[in-house]
N, CA, C and O atoms as a Maestro MAE file, in Angstrom:
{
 s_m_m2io_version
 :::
 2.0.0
}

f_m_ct {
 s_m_title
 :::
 protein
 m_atom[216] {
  # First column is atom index #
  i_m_mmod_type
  r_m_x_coord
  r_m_y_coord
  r_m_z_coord
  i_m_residue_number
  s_m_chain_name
  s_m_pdb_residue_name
  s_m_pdb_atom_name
  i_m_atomic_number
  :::
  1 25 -6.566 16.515 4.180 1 A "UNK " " N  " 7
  2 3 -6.146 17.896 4.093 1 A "UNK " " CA " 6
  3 2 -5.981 18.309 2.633 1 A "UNK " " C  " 6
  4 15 -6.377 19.452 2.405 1 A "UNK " " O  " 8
  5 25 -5.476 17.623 1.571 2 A "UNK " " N  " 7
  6 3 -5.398 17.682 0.707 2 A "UNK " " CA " 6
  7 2 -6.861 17.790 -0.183 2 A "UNK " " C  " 6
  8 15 -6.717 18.384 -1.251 2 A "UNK " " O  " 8
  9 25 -7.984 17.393 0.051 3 A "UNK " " N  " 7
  10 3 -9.372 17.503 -0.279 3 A "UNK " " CA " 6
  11 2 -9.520 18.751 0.281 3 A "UNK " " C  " 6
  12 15 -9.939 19.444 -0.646 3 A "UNK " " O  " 8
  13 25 -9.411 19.478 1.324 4 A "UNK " " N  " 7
  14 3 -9.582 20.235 1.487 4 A "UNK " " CA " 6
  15 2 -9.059 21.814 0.768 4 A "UNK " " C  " 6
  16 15 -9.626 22.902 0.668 4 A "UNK " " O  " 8
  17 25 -7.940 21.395 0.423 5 A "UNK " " N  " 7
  18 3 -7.226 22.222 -0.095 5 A "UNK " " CA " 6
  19 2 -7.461 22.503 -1.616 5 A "UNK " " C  " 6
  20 15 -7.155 23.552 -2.183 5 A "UNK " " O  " 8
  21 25 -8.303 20.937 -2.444 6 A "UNK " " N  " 7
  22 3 -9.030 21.012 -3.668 6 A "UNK " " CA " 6
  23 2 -10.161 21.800 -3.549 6 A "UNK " " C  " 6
  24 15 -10.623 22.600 -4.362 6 A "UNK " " O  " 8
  25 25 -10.654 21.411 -2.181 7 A "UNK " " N  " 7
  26 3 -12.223 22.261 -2.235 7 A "UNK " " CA " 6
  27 2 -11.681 23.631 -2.267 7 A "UNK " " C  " 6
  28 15 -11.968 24.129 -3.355 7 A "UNK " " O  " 8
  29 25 -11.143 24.291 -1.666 8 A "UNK " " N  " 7
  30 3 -10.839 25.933 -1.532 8 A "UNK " " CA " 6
  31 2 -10.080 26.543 -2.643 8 A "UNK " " C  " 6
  32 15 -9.838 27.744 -2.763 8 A "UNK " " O  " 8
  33 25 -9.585 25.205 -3.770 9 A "UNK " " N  " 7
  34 3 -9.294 25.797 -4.690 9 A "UNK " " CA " 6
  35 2 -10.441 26.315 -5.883 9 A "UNK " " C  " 6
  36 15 -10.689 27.349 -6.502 9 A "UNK " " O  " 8
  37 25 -11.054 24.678 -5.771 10 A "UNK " " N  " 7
  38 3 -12.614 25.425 -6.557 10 A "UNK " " CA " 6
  39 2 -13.457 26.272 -5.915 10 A "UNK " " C  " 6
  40 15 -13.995 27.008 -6.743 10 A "UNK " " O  " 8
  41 25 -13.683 26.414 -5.201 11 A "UNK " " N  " 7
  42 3 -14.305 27.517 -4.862 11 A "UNK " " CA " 6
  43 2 -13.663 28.944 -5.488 11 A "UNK " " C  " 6
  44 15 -14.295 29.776 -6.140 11 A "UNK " " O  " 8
  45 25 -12.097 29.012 -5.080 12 A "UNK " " N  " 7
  46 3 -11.459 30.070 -5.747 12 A "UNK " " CA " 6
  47 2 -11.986 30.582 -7.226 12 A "UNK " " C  " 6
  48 15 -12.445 31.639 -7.659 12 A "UNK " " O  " 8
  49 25 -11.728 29.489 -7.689 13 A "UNK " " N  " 7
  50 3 -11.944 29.261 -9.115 13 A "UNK " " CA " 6
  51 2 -13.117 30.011 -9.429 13 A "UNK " " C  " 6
  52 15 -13.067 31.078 -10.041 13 A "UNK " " O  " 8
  53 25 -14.766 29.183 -8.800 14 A "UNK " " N  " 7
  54 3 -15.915 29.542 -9.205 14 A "UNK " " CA " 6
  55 2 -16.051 31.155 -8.718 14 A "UNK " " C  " 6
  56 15 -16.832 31.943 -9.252 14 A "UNK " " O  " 8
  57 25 -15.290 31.444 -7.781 15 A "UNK " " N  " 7
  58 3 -15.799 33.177 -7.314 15 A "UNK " " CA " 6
  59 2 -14.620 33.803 -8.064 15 A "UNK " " C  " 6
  60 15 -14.722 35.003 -7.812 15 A "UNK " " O  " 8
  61 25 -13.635 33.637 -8.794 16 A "UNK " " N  " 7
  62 3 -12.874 34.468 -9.904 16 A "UNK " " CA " 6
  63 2 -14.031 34.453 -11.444 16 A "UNK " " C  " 6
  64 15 -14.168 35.394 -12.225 16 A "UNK " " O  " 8
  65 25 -14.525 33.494 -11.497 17 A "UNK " " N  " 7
  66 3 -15.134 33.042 -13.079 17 A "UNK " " CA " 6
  67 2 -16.523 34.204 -12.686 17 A "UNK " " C  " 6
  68 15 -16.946 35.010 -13.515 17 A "UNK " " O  " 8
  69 25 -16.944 34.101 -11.606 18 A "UNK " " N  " 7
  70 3 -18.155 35.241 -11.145 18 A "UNK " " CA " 6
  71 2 -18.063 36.455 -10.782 18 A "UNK " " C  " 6
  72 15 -18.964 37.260 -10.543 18 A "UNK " " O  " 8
  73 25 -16.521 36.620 -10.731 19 A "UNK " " N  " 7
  74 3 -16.552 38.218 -10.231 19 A "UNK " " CA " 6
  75 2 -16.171 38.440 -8.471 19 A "UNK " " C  " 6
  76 15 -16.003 39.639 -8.252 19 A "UNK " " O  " 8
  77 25 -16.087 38.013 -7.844 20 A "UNK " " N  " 7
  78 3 -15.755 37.679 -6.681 20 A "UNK " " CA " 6
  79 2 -14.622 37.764 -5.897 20 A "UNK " " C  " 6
  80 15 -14.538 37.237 -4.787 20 A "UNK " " O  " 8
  81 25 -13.487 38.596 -6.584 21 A "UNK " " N  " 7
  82 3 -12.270 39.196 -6.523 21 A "UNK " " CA " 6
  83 2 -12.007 38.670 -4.998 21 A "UNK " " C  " 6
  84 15 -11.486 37.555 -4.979 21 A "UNK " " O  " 8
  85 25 -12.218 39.152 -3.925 22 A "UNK " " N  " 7
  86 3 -11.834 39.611 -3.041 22 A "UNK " " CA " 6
  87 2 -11.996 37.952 -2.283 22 A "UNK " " C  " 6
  88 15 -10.992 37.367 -1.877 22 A "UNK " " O  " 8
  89 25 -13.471 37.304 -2.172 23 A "UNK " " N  " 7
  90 3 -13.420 35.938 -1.748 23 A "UNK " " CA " 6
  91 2 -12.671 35.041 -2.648 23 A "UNK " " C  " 6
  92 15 -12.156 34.067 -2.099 23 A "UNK " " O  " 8
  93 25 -12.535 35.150 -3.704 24 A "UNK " " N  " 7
  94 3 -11.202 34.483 -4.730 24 A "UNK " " CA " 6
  95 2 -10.116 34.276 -4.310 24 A "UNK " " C  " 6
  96 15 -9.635 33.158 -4.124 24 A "UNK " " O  " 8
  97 25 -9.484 35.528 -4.066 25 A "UNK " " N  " 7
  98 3 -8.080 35.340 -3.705 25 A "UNK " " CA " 6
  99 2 -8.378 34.978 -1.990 25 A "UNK " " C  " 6
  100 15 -7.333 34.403 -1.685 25 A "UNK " " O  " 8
  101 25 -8.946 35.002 -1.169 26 A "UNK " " N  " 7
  102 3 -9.043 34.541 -0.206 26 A "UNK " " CA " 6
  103 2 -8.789 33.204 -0.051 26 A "UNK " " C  " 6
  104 15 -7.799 32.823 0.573 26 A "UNK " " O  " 8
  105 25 -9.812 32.220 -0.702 27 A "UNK " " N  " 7
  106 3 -9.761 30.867 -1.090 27 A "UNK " " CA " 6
  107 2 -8.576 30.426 -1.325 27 A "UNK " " C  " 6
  108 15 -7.962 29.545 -0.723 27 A "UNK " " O  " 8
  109 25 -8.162 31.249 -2.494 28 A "UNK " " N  " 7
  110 3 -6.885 30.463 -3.002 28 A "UNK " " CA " 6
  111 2 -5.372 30.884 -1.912 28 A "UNK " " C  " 6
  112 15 -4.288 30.301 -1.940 28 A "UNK " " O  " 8
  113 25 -5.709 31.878 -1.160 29 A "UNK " " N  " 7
  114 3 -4.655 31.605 0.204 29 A "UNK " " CA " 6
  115 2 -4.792 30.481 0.848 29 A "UNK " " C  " 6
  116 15 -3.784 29.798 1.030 29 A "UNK " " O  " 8
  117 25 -6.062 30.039 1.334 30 A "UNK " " N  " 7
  118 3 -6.150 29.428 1.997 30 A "UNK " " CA " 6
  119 2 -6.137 27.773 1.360 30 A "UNK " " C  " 6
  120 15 -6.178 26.657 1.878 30 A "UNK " " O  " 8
  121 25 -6.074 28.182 0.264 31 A "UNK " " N  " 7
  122 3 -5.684 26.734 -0.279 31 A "UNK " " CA " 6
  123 2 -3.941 26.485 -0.562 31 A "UNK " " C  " 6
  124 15 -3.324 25.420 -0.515 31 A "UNK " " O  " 8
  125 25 -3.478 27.725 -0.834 32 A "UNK " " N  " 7
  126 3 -2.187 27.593 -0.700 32 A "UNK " " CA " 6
  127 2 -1.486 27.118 0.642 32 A "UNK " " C  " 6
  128 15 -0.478 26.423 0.515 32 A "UNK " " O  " 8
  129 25 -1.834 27.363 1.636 33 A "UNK " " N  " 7
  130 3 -1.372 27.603 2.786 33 A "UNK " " CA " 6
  131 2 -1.552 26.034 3.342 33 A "UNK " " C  " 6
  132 15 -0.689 25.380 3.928 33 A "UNK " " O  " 8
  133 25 -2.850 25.628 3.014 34 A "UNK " " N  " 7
  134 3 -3.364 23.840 3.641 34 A "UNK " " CA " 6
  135 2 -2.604 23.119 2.329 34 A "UNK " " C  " 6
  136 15 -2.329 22.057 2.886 34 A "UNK " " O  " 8
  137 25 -2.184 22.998 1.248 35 A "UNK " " N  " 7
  138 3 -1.053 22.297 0.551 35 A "UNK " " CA " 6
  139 2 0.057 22.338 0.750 35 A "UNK " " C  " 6
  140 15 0.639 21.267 0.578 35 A "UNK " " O  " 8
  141 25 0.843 23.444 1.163 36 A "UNK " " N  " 7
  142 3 1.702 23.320 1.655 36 A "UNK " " CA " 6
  143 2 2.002 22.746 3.379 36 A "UNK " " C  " 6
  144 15 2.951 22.099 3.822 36 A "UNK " " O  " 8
  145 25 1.308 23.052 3.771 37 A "UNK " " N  " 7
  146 3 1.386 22.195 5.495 37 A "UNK " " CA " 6
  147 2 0.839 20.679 4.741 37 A "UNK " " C  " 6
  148 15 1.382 19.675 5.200 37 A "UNK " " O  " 8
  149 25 0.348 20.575 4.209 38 A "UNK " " N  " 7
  150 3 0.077 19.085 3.629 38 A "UNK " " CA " 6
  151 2 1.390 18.436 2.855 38 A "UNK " " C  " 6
  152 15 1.613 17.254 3.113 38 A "UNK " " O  " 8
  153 25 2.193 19.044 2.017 39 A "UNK " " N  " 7
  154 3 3.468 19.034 2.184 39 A "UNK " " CA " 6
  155 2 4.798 18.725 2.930 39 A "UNK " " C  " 6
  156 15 5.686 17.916 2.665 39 A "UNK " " O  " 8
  157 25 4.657 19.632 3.958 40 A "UNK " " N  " 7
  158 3 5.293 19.295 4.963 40 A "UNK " " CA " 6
  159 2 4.759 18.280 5.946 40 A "UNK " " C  " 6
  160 15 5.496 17.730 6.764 40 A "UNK " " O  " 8
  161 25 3.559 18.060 5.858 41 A "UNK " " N  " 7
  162 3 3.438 16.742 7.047 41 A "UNK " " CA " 6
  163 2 3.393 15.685 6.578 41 A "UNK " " C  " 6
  164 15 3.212 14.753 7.363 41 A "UNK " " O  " 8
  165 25 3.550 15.355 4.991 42 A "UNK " " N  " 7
  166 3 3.659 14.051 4.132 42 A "UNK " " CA " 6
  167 2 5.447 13.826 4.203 42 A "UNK " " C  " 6
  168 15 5.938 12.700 4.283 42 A "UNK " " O  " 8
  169 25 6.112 14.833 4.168 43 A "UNK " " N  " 7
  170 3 7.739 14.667 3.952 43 A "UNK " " CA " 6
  171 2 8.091 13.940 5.690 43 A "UNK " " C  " 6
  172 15 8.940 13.093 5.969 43 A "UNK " " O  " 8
  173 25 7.173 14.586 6.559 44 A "UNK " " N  " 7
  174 3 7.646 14.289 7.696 44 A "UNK " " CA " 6
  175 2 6.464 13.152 7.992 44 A "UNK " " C  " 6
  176 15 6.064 12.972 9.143 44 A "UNK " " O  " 8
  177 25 6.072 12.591 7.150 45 A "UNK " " N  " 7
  178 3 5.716 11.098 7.254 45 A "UNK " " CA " 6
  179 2 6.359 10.189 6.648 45 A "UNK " " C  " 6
  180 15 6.845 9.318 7.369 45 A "UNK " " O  " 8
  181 25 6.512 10.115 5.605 46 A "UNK " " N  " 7
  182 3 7.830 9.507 4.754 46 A "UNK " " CA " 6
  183 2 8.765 9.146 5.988 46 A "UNK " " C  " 6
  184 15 8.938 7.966 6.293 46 A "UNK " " O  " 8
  185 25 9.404 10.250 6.738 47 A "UNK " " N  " 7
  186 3 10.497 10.178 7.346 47 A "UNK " " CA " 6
  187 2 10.633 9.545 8.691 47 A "UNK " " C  " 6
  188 15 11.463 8.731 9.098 47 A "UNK " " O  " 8
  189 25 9.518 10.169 9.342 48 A "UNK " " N  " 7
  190 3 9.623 9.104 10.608 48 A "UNK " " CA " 6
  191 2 8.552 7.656 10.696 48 A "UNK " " C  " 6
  192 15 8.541 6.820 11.600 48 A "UNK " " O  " 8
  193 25 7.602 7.693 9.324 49 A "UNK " " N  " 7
  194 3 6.792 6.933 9.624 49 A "UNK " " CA " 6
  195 2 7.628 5.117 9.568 49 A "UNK " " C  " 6
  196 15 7.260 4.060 10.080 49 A "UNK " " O  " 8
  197 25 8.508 5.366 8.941 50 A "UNK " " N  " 7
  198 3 9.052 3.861 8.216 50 A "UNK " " CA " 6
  199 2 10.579 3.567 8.948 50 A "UNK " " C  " 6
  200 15 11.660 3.357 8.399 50 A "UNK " " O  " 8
  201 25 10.206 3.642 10.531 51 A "UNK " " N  " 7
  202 3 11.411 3.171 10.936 51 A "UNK " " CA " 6
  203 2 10.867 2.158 11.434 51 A "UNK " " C  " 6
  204 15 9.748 1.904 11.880 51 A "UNK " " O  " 8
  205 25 12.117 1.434 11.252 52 A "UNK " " N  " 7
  206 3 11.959 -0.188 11.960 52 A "UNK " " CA " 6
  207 2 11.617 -0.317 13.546 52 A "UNK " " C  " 6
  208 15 11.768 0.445 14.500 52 A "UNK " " O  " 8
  209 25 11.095 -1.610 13.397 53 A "UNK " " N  " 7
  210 3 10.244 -1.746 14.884 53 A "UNK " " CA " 6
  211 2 11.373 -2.875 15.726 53 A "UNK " " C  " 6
  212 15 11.596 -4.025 15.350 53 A "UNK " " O  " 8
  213 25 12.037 -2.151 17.031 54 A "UNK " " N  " 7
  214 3 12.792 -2.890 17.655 54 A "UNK " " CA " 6
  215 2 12.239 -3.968 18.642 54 A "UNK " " C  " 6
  216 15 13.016 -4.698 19.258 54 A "UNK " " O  " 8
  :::
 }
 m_bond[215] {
  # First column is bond index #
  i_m_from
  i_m_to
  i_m_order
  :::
  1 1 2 1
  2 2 3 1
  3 3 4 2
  4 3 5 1
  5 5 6 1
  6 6 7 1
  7 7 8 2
  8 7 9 1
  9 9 10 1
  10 10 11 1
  11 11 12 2
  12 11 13 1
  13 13 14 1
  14 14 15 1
  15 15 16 2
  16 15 17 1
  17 17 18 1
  18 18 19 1
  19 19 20 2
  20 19 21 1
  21 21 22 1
  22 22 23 1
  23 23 24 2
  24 23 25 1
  25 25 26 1
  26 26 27 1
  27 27 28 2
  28 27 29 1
  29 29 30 1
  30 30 31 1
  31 31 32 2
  32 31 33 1
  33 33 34 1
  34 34 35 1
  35 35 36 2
  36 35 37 1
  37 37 38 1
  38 38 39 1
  39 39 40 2
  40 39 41 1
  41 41 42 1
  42 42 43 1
  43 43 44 2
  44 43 45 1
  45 45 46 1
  46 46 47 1
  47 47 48 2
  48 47 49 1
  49 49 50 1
  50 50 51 1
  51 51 52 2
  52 51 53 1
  53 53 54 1
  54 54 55 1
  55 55 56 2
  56 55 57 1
  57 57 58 1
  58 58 59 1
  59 59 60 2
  60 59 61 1
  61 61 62 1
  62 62 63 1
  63 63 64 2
  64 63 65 1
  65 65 66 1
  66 66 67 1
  67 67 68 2
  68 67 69 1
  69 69 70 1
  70 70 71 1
  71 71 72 2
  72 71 73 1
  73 73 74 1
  74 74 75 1
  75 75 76 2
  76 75 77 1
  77 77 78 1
  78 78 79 1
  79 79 80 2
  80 79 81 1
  81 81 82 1
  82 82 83 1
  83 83 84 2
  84 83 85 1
  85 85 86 1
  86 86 87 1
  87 87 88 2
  88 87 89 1
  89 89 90 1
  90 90 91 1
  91 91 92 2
  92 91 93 1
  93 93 94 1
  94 94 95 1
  95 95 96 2
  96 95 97 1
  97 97 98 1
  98 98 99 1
  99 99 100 2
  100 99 101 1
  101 101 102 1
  102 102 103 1
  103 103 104 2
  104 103 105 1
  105 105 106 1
  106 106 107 1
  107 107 108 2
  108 107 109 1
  109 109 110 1
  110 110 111 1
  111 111 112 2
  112 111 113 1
  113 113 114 1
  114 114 115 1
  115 115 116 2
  116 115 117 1
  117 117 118 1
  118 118 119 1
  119 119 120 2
  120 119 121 1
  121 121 122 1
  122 122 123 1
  123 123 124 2
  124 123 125 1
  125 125 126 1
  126 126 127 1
  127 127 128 2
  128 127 129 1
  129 129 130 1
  130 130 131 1
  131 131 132 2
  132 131 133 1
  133 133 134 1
  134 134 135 1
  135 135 136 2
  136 135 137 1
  137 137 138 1
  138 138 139 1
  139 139 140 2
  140 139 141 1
  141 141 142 1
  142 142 143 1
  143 143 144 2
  144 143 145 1
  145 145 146 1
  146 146 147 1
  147 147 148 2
  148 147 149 1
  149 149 150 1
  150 150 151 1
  151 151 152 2
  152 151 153 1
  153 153 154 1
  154 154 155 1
  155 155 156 2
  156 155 157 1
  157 157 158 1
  158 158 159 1
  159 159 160 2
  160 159 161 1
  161 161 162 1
  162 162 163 1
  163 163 164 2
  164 163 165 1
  165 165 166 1
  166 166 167 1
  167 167 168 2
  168 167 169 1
  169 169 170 1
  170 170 171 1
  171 171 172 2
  172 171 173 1
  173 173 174 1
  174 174 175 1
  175 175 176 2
  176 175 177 1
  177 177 178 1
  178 178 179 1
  179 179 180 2
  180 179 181 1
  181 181 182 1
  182 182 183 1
  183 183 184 2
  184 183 185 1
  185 185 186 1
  186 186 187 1
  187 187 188 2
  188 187 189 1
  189 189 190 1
  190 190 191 1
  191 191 192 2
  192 191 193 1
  193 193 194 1
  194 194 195 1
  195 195 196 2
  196 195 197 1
  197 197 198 1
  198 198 199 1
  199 199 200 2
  200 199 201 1
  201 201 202 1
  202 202 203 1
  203 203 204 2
  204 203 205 1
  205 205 206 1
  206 206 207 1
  207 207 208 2
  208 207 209 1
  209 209 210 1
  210 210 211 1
  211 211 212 2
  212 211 213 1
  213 213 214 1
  214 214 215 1
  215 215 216 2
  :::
 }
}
Protein backbone atom coordinates (compact mmCIF):
# COMPACT_ATOMS: atom_id res chain seq x y z
CA UNK A 1 0.00 0.00 0.00
CA UNK A 2 2.66 2.12 0.69
CA UNK A 3 4.18 1.63 -3.09
CA UNK A 4 1.19 2.53 -4.03
CA UNK A 5 0.86 5.56 -2.39
CA UNK A 6 4.68 6.44 -3.87
CA UNK A 7 3.32 5.70 -7.24
CA UNK A 8 0.34 8.35 -6.96
CA UNK A 9 2.66 10.58 -5.53
CA UNK A 10 4.87 10.65 -8.65
CA UNK A 11 2.56 10.75 -10.82
CA UNK A 12 1.27 13.90 -8.86
CA UNK A 13 4.47 15.26 -9.18
CA UNK A 14 5.01 14.56 -13.07
CA UNK A 15 1.33 16.13 -13.96
CA UNK A 16 2.12 19.41 -11.60
CA UNK A 17 5.83 19.77 -13.43
CA UNK A 18 3.47 19.48 -16.91
CA UNK A 19 0.72 21.52 -16.21
CA UNK A 20 -1.87 19.11 -15.20
CA UNK A 21 -3.46 20.99 -12.30
CA UNK A 22 -6.51 19.25 -11.91
CA UNK A 23 -5.07 15.32 -12.33
CA UNK A 24 -2.21 16.62 -9.87
CA UNK A 25 -4.03 17.38 -7.10
CA UNK A 26 -6.14 14.39 -7.70
CA UNK A 27 -3.13 12.02 -7.35
CA UNK A 28 -1.85 13.60 -4.53
CA UNK A 29 -5.40 13.01 -2.64
CA UNK A 30 -5.27 9.91 -3.39
CA UNK A 31 -1.94 9.42 -2.23
CA UNK A 32 -2.68 11.17 0.86
CA UNK A 33 -5.55 9.21 1.73
CA UNK A 34 -3.65 5.39 0.93
CA UNK A 35 -0.67 6.72 3.51
CA UNK A 36 -2.59 7.46 5.88
CA UNK A 37 -4.88 4.17 6.00
CA UNK A 38 -1.34 2.68 5.60
CA UNK A 39 -0.72 4.36 8.82
CA UNK A 40 -3.35 3.28 10.56
CA UNK A 41 -3.15 -0.37 9.58
CA UNK A 42 0.71 -0.52 10.50
CA UNK A 43 -0.17 1.05 14.22
CA UNK A 44 -2.87 -1.58 14.34
CA UNK A 45 -0.30 -4.16 13.40
CA UNK A 46 2.28 -3.28 15.82
CA UNK A 47 -0.58 -3.74 18.24
CA UNK A 48 -2.36 -6.77 17.80
CA UNK A 49 0.17 -8.47 15.70
CA UNK A 50 2.75 -9.34 18.71
CA UNK A 51 0.66 -10.97 21.24
CA UNK A 52 1.78 -13.98 22.76
CA UNK A 53 0.69 -17.37 21.65
CA UNK A 54 -1.20 -19.33 24.49
Amino acid sequence: MLRLSISFLIIAIIAAILGFGGIAGAAAGFAEILFYLFLILFVVSLIFGRRPRV
